[in-house]
C-alpha positions as CSV (number, residue, x, y, z in Angstrom):
1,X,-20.1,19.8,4.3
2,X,-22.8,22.3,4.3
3,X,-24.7,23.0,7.5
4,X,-28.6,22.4,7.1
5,X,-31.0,25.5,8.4
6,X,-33.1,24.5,11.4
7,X,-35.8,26.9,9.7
8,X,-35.9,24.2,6.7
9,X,-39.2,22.1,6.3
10,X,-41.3,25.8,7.7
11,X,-44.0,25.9,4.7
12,X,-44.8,29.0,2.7
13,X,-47.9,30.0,2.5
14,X,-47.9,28.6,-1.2
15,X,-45.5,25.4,0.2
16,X,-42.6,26.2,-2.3
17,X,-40.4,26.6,0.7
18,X,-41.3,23.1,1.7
19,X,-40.2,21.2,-1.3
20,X,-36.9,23.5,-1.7
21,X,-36.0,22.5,1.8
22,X,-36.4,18.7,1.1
23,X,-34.8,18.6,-2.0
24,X,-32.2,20.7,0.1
25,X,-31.3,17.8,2.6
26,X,-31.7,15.0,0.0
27,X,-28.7,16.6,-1.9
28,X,-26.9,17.2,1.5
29,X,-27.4,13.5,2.5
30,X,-26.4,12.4,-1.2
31,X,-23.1,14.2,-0.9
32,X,-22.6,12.6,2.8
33,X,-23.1,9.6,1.4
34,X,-21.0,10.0,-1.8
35,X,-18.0,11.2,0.8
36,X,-18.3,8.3,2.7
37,X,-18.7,5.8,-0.2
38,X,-16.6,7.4,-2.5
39,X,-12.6,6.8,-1.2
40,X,-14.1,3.2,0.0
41,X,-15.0,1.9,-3.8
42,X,-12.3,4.0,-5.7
43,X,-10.0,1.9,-3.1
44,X,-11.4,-1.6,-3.4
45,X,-11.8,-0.9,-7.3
46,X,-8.0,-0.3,-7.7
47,X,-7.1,-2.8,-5.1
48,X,-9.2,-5.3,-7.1
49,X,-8.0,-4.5,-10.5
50,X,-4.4,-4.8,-9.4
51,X,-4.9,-7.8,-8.0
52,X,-6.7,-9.3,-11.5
53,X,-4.2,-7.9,-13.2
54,X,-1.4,-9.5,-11.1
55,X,-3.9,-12.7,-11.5
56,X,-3.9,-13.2,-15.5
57,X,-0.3,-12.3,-15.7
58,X,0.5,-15.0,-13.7
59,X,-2.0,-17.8,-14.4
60,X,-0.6,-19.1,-17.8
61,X,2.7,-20.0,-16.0
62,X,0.7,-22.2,-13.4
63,X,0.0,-25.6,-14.6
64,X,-3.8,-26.2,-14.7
65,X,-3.1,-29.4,-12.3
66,X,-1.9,-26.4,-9.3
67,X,-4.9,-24.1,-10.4
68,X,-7.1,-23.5,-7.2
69,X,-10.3,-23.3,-10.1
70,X,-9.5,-26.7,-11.6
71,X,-11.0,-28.3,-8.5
72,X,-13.1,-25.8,-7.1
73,X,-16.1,-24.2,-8.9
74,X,-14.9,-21.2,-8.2
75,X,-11.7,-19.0,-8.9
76,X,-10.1,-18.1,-5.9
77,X,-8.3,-14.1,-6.3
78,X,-5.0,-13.5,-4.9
79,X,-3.4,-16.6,-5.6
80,X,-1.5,-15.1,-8.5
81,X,-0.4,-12.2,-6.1
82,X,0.7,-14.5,-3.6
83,X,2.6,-17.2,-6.0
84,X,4.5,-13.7,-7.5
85,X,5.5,-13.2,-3.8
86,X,6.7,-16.0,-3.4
87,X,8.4,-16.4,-6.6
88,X,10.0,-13.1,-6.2
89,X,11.4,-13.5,-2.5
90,X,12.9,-17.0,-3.7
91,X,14.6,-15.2,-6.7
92,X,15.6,-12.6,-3.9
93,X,16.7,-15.6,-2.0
94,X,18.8,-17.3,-5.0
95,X,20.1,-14.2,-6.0
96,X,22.1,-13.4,-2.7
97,X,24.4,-16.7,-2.7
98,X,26.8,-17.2,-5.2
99,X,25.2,-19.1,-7.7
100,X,22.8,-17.1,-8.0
101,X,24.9,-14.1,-8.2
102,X,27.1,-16.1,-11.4
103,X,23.8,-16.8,-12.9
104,X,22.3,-13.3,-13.0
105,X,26.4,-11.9,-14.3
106,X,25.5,-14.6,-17.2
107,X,22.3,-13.4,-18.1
108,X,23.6,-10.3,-17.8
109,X,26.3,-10.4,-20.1
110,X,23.7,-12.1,-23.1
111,X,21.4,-8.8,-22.6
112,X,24.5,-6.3,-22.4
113,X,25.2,-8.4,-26.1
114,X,21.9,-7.4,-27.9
115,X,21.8,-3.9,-29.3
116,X,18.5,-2.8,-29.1
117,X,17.6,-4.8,-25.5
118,X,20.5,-3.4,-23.6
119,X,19.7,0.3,-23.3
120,X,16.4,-0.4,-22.4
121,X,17.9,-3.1,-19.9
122,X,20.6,-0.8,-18.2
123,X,18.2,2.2,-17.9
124,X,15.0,-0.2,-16.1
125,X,17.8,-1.7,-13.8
126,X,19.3,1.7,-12.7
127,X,15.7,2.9,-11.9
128,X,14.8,-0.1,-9.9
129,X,17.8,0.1,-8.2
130,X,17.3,3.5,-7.5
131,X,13.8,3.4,-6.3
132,X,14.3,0.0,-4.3
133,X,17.5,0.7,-2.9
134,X,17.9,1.1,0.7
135,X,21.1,3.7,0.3
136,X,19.6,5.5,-2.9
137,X,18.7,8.9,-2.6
138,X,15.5,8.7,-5.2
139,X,13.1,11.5,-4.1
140,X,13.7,11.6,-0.5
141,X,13.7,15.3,-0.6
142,X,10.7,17.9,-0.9
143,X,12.1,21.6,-2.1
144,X,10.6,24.7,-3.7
145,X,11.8,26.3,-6.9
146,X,10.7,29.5,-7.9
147,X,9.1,28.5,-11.2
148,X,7.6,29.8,-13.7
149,X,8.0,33.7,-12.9
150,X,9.7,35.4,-10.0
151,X,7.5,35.3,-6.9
152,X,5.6,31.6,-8.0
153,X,7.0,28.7,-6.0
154,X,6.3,25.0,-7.4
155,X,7.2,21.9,-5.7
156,X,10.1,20.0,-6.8
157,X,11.2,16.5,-5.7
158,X,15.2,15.9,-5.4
159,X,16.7,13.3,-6.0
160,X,20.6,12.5,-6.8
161,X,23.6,15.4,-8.1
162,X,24.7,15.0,-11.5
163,X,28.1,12.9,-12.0
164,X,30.6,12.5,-14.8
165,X,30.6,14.3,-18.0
166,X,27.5,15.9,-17.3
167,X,28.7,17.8,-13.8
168,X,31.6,18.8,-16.0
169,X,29.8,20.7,-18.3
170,X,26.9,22.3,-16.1
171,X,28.4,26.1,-15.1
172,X,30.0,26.1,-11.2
173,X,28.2,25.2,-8.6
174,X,26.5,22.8,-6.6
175,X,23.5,21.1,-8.8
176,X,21.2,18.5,-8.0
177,X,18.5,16.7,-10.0
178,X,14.9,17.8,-9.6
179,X,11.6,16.7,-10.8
180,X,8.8,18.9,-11.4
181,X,5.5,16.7,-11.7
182,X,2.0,18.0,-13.2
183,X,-1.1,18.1,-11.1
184,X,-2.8,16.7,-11.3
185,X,-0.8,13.9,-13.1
186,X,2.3,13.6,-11.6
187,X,3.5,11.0,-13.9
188,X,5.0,13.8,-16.0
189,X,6.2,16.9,-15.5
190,X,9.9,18.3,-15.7
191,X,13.4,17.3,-15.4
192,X,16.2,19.8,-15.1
193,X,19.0,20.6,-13.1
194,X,19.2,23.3,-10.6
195,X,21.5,25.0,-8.2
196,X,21.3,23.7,-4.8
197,X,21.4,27.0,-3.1
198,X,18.5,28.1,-5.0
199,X,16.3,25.4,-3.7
200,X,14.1,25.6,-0.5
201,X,14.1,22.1,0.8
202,X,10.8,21.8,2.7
203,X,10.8,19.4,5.8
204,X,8.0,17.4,4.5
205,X,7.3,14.0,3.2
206,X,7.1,12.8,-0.2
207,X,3.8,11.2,0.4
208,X,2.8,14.8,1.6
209,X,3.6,16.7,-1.7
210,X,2.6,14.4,-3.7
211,X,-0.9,14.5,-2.1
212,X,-0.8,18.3,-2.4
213,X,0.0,18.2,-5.8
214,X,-2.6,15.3,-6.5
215,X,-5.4,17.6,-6.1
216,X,-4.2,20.6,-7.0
217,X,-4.0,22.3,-3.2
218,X,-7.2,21.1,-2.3
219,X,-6.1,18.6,0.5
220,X,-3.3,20.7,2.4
221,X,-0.2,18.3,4.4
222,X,-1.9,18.0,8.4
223,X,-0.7,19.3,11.7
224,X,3.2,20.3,12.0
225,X,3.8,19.9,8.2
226,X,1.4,22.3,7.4
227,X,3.1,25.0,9.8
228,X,6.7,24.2,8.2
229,X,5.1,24.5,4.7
230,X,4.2,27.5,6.0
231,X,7.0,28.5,7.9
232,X,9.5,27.8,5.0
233,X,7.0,30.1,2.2
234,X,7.3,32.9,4.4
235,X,11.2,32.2,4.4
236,X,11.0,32.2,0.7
237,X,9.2,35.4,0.8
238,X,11.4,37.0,2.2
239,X,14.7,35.8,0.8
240,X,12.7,37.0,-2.4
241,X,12.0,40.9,-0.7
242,X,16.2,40.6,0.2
243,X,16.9,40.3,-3.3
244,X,18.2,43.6,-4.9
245,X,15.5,44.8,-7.7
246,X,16.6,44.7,-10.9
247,X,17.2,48.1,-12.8
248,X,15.4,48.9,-15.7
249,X,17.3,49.9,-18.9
């Protein structure tokens, strides 16, 4: 945030200085303000919208008899959120005895029978596995690839080493997965897979990167992070300045 002069508000002798010192500190107080403000609505406006969201979704599976607004003038928000909870820890629940277990196999089997519904099934499930998954590996690892020209580092987020057919065929070496998201969408990016000796892995958490790469470098990772990110660039530097230079032809 700027500073504000203490000499503001001193009068010209025409009183131009006056008005430019006033609009001055309205603009500094708007931006104050607009800090302050700012994070608190964006939050409450996504919080609410999920929460709607979650609301209708769930509202034409309630009969109207157990809606909270059939006998209050009011709707009442959360309650689909907190009937989803619940409906989702009981099929949790259900799921973990044996019956539950036989019925899931069964519904299974029916979706692993329909041509077009089982790809898309098998794929979801392996990603929710993978991202839910107490013992999966799904981005728990920050690294730096040097991407897209010798010298230029991007960040990279690791997840699992490539298995079967597809390890086979990659040239020797240890690969592993890595995703390279956009800023400052990192909803896409790109997928590839890269040589695990080739990779700086940064000791830093996901939450971290993804906040660097969020807003483009703008809000750095705070205290010790920040020193390792630092520490570990330097180290790529120079393992870079160790490399022989390549001979021109």
């Amino acid at each position: 945030m700027s500073e504000i002069d203490p000499t503001d508000g001193l009068p010209n002798a025409d009183g131009s200085a006056s008005h430019t010192s006033a609009a001055g500190r309205i603009r500094n107080y708007f931006l104050t303000g607009l800090v302050v403000a700012g994070p608190v609505l964006v939050t409450a406006y996504l919080t609410w919208s999920f929460i709607t969201w979650v609301d209708n979704l769930v509202r034409p599976f309630i009969p109207p008899m157990y809606r909270p607004e059939t006998y209050l003038p009011w709707p009442i928000p959360g309650t689909g959120l907190v009937i989803a909870f619940i409906t989702l820890t009981l099929l949790g629940f259900l799921t973990a005895n044996l019956v539950g277990r036989t019925m899931v196999e069964f519904g299974e089997s029916l979706l692993n029978r329909m041509p077009i519904v089982r790809p898309v099934y098998k794929t979801m499930k392996q990603i929710f596995e993978t991202l839910f998954s107490k013992t999966g590996s799904s981005f728990r690892q920050v690294g730096l690839v040097e991407f897209p020209a010798p010298g230029m580092w991007s960040l990279v987020f690791l997840s699992q080493p490539p298995s079967g057919d597809l390890a086979a065929k990659l040239p020797e070496g240890d690969h592993v997965s890595a995703f390279m998201p956009c800023t400052p969408n990192p909803t896409t990016g790109f997928f590839f897979y890269v040589l695990r000796k080739d990779i700086i892995v940064l000791d830093i958490t996901v939450e971290s990167a993804m906040t660097l790469l969020i807003s483009a470098g703008m809000v750095q990772p705070d205290g010790d992070a920040q020193k390792k990110l630092a520490t570990l660039a330097a180290t790529a530097r120079m393992a870079q300045a160790a490399r022989p230079p390549v001979s021109a032809k």
